[in-house]
N, C-alpha and C positions, 0 to 999 in steps of 0.2 A: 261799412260804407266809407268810414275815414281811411281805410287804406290810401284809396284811390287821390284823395286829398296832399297823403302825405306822398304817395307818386308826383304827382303835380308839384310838391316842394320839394325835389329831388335837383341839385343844384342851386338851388335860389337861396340866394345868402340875407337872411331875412333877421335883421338888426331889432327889431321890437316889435311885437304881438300884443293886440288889448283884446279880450275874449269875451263874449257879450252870451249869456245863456237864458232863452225862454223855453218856461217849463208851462203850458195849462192846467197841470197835475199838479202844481203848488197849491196854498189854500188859498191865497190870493188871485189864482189863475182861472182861466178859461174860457172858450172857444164859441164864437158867435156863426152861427150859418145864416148863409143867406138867403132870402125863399125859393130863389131857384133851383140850387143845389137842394134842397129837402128834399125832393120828388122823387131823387135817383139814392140819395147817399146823407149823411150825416156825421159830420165832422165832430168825434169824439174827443180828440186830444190830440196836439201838436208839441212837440218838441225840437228846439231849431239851437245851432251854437255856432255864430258868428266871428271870424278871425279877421282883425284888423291888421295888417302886414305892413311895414315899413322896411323896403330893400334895401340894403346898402347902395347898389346901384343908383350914379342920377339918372336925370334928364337931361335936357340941354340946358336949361335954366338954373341946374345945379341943385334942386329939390329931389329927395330920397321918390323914389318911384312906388307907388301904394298899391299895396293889393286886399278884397276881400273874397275870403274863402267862409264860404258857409256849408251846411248841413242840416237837414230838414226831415223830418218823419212827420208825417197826420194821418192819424187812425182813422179811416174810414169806413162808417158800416153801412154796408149797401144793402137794399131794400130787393130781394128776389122772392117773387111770388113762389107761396108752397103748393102741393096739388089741392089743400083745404081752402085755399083762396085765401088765410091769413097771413101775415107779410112775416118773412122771415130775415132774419139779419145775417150779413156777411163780412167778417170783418177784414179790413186789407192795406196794408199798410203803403201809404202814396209817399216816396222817397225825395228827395231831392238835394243834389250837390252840386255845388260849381267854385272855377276859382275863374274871380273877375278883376282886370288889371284895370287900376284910374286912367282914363285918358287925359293926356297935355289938353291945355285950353284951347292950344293952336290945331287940334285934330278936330275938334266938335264942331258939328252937323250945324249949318245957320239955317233957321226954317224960314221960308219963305212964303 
């Protein structure tokens, strides 16, 4: 799934990376559901690794232009009825990537 990540930095001349890893699989770790979601599914374990980007590129105010790219797995086992009527478990792994660029101050939304 990091392919698609390092597509996304294909050109970007990206001066300093800080890398941030959560594991619920450590001894220290793991994974709170909330009662909603129980009904359907149960979040077993997530694993997520966050890239802090600093471009060479400025702005107009002459500050390096920042980007965070992340990566996200959470094991999910979903709750599908058997023809015994006991629940059986489904495991299925809920993905998620993105690369998100810092907005200038002068672009953000004033709420009103």
């Amino acid at each position: 799934m990091n392919e698609i990540l390092r597509f996304a930095n294909m050109g970007a001349n990206i001066v300093r990376t800080t890398t941030l890893t959560v594991d619920s699989t450590v001894k220290s770790g793991g994974v709170l559901n909330l009662p909603f979601s129980t009904r359907e599914a149960e979040s077993v374990s997530m694993k997520s690794t966050f890239w802090i980007q600093e471009l060479a590129e400025k702005d107009k105010a002459g500050k390096p232009l920042m980007r965070l790219q992340y990566s996200q797995v959470v094991m999910l086992n979903f709750f599908s009825p058997r023809e015994d009527g006991l629940p059986e478990r489904a495991a299925w792994p809920h993905i998620s990537i993105a690369t998100l660029s810092k907005v200038p101050a002068e672009y953000k939304l004033v709420q009103g």
